[in-house]
C-alpha positions in Angstrom: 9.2 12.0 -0.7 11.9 12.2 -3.3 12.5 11.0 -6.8 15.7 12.0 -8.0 16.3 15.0 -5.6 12.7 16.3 -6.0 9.6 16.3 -4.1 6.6 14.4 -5.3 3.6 13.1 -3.9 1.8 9.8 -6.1 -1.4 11.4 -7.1 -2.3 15.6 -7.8 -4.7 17.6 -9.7 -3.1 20.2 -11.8 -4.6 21.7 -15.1 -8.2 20.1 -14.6 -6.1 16.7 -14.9 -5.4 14.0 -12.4 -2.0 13.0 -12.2 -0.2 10.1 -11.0 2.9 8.4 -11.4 2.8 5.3 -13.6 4.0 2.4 -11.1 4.1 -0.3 -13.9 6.9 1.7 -15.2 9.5 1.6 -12.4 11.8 1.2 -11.5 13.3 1.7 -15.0 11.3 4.4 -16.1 9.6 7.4 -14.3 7.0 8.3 -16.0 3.9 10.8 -15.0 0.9 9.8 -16.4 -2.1 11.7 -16.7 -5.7 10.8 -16.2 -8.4 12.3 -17.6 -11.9 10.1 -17.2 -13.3 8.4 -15.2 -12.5 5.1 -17.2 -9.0 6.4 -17.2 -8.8 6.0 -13.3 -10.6 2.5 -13.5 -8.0 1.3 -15.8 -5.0 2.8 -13.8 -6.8 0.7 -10.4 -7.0 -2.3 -12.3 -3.6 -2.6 -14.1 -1.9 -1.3 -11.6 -0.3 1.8 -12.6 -1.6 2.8 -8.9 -1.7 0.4 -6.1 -1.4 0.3 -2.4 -4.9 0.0 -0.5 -4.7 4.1 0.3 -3.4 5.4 -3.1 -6.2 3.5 -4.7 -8.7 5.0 -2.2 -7.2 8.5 -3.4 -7.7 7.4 -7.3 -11.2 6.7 -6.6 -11.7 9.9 -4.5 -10.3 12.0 -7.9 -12.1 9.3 -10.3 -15.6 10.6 -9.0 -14.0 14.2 -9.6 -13.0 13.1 -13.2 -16.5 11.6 -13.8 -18.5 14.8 -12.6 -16.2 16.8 -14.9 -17.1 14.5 -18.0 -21.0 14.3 -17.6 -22.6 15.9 -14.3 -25.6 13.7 -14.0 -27.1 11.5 -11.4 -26.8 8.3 -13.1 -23.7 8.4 -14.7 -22.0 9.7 -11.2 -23.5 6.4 -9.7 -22.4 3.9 -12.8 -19.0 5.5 -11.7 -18.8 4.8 -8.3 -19.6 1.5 -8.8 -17.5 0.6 -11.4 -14.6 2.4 -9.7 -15.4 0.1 -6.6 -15.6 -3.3 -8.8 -12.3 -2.1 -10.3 -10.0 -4.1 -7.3 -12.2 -6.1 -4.8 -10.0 -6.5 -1.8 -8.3 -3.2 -0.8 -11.1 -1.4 1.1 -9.9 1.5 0.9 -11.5 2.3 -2.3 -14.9 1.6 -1.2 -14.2 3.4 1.7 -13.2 6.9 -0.6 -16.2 6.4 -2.8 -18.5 5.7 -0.3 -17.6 8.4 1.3 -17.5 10.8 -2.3 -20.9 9.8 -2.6 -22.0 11.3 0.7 -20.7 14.2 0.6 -22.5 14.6 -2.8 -25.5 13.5 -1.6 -28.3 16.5 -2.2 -26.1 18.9 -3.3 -26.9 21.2 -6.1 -25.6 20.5 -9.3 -23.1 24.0 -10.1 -22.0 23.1 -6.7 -20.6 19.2 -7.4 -17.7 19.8 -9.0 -16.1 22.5 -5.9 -17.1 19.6 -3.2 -16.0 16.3 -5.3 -12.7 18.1 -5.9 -12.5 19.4 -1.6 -13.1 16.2 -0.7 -10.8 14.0 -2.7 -8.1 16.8 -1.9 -9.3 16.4 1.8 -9.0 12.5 1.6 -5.1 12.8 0.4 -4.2 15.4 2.7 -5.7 13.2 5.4 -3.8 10.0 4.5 -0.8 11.8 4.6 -1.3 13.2 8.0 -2.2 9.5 8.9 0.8 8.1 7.7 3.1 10.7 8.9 1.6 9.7 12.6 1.9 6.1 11.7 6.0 6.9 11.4 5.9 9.1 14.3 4.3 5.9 16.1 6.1 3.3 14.6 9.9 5.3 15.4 9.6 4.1 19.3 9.3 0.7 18.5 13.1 1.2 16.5 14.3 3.4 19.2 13.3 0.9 22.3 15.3 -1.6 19.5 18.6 1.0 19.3 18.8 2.0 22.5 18.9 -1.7 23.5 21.0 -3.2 20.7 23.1 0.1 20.3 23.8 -0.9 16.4 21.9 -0.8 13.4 18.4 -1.9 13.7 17.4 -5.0 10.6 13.8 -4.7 9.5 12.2 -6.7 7.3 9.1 -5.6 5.5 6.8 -7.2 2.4 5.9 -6.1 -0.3 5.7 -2.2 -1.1 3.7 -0.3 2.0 5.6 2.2 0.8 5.3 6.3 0.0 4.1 5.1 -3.6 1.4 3.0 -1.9 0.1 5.8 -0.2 0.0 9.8 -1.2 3.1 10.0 1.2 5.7 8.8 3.6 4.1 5.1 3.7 3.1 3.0 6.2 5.0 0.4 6.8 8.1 2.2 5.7 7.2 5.6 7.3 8.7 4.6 11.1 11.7 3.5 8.8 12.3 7.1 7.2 11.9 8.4 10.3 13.8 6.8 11.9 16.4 7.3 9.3 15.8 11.1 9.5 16.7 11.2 12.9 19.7 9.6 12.2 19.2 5.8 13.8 21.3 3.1 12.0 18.6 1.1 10.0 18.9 -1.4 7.3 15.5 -2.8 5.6 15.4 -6.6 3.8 13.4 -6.1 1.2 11.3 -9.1 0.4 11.2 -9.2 -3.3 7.4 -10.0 -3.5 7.0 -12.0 -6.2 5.1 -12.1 -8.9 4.9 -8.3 -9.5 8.0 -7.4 -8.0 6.5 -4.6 -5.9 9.3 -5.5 -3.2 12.8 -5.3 -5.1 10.7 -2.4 -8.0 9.6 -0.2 -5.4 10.3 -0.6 -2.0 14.0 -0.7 -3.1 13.5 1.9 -5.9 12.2 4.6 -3.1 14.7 4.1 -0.2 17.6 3.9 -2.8 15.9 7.4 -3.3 15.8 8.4 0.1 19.5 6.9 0.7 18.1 4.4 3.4 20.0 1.0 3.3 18.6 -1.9 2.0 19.3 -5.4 0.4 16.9 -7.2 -1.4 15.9 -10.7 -0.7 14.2 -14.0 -2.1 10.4 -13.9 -0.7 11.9 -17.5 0.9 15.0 -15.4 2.4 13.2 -14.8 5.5 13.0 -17.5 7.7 16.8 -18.2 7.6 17.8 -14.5 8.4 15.5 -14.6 11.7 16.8 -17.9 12.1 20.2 -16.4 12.6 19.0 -13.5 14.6 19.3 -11.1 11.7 16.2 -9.6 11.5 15.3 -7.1 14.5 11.3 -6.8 13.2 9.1 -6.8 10.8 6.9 -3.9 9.9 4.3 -4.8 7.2 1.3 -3.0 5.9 -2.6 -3.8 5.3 -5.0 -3.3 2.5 -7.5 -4.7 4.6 -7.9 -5.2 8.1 -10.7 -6.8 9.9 -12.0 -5.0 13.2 -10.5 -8.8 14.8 -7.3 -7.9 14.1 -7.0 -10.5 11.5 -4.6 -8.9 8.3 -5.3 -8.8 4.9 -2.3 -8.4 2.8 0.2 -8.8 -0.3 0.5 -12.9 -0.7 3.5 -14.5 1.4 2.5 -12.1 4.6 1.3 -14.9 6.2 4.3 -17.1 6.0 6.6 -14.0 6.8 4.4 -14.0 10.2 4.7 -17.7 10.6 8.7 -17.3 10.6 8.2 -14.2 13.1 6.4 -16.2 15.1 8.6 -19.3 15.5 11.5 -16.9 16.1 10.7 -14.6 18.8 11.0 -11.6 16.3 7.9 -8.9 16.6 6.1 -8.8 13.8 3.9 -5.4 13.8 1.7 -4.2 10.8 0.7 -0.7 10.2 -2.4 0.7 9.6 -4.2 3.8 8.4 -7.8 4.3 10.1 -8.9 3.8 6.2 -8.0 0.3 6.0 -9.6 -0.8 9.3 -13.1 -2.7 8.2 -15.4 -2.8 11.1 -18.1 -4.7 9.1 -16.8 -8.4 8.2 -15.9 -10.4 10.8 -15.0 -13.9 9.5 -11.9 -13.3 7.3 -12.7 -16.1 5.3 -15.4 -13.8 4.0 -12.8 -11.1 2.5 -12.9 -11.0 -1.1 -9.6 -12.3 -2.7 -8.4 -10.8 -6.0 -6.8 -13.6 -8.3 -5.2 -12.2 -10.9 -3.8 -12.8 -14.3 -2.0 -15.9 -14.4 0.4 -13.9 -16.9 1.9 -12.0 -13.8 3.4 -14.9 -12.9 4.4 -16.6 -15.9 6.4 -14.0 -17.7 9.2 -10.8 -16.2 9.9 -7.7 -17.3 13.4 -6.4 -17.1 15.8 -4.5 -19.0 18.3 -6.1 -21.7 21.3 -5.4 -22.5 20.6 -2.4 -25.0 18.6 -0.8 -22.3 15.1 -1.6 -23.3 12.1 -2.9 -21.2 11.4 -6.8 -22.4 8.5 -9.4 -21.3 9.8 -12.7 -21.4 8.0 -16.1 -20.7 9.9 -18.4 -17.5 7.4 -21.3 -17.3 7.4 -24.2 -19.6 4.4 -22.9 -22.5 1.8 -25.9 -21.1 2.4 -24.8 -17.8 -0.9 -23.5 -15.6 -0.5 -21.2 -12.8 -2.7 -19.9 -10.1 -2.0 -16.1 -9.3 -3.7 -15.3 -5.6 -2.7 -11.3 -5.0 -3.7 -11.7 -1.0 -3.4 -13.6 1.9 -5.0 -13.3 5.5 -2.4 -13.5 9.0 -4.3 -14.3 11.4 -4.5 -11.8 14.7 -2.4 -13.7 16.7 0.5 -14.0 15.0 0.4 -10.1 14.7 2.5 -8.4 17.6 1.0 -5.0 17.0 -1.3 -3.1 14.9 0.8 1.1 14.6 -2.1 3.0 13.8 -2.3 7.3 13.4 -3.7 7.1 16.6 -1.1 4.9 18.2 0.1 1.0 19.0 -2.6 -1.5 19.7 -2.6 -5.0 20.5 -4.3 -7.1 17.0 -8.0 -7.5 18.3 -11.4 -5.6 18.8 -10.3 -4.5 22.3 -7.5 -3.4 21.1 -9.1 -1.2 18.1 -12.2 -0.1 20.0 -9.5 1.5 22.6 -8.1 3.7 19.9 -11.0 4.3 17.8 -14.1 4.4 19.6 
């Protein structure tokens, strides 16, 4: 996708260096950062400078490259992969790309680990894209059964940032939306500003401004009132984990967005790569939640009026705050799960049916 006119995918190898672009930068500075250990891809998981469930499965996948290229031994391979998977605990996607690193590593000889790590973490980006190219591809009938019905622009509401700079490309949730938007159907997206990192109104925004799709951003709260008045046509959300139940793991406030959806008659589908699908847990009260810094909510970054980036404190000093990253939508508030390998209904029937 494009960042002011040019291609770029979120994460390449070039010059025996991973490179990514920093995300805790935009949408006021684009910056590409590169990453040259292993602990350098750890950090970039934890703080952030990546994120999206399937661009922190391709981190991994290129951490385990990064560590073979600092010390090709055993032991110090397998202290990576498990601190790369302790690095976020609830996107499964990154155990899911080291799990899978580790595999194809298994028994081979050592002059040979470098050419494998670096095939298959190439292998696993080329493959998300493909997946999320067939998620849009999937996703654009819904919008066109939508258009060809309401004949006028088509209001989708989406959450958060499932966006090309979660992923290596195109998206997920927003990958129906651009193409839709290639092919020239009228769409507008309200873009839920996603508090407390912003990844709403500093991404999602940030990349279809790039990609000249229209958009307003909203209040997280905005919702409910627009499907209220019949203003929103669907909602298209994505995943960092979901259970082989249907039942959706993602960005805090999805649940309530679903809740709205619900009440008002207005589908709410979620899309999602084969990656994020975990076949294991069943319970969701068993997923792992990441609660993070308190500090993300308590203080904003923005630019002031000289231009430069400042961190300023908005809650009272004494103040405590609880910072919960996740929340879990149950199956049946989910219309439709768009997968790579098409639209399923949210449950274990419906999954099995497409991936058997």
């Amino acid at each position: 996708m494009r960042i002011q006119g040019k291609e770029y995918q979120t994460i390449w190898f070039e010059n025996n260096v991973v490179k990514i672009i920093d995300q805790t930068k935009l949408p006021h500075q684009f910056i590409i950062k590169e990453l040259k250990t292993v602990k350098d891809a750890i950090n970039a998981i934890k703080i952030m400078e990546v994120r999206g469930a399937p661009l922190i499965g391709g981190t991994a996948a290129y951490g385990m490259v990064l560590a073979i290229m600092e010390k090709n031994d055993p032991n110090f391979i397998k202290k990576s992969s498990e601190d790369l998977i302790q690095s976020r605990p609830t996107a499964i996607n990154l155990k899911w790309a080291v799990d899978r690193m580790v595999k194809k590593l298994s028994g081979v000889n050592n002059n040979e680990t470098l050419k494998i790590a670096l095939d298959e973490a190439k292998a696993i980006c080329e493959e998300d894209v493909k997946f999320c190219e067939n998620i849009g591809l999937n996703g654009l009938k819904i919008i066109e059964e939508i258009y060809n019905k309401k004949k006028d622009t088509v209001n989708i509401l989406t959450h958060c940032n499932a966006g090309w700079l979660a992923t290596i490309n195109w998206g997920t949730a927003t990958s129906p939306i651009y193409h839709a938007h290639k092919k020239g159907i009228p769409v507008h997206v309200w873009v839920d500003e996603t508090r407390p990192r912003n990844q709403g109104a500093n991404l999602t925004s940030y990349e279809l401004n790039e990609e000249e799709v229209p958009n307003t951003i909203i209040a997280d709260n905005t919702g409910g009132i627009l499907m209220q008045r019949g203003e929103v046509d669907m909602c298209i959300v994505g995943t960092d984990r979901t259970l082989s139940t249907g039942d959706v793991c993602n960005k805090i406030g999805t649940y309530l967005k679903a809740l709205a959806a619900y009440d008002n008659n207005v589908p709410f589908y979620v899309a999602v790569p084969s990656s994020t699908i975990d076949w294991d847990i069943i319970d969701f009260n068993n997923i792992p939640i990441e609660e993070r810094n308190s500090e993300e909510l308590s203080h904003i970054e923005g630019l002031d009026e000289s231009g430069s980036v400042k961190k300023v404190l908005i809650y009272p000093k004494k103040s405590k705050s609880m910072n919960l990253a996740f929340d879990v939508t149950p199956a049946k508030y989910v219309t439709g799960l768009i997968t790579e390998k098409g639209i399923c209904e949210a449950s274990l029937e419906g999954l099995e049916g497409l991936f058997k």
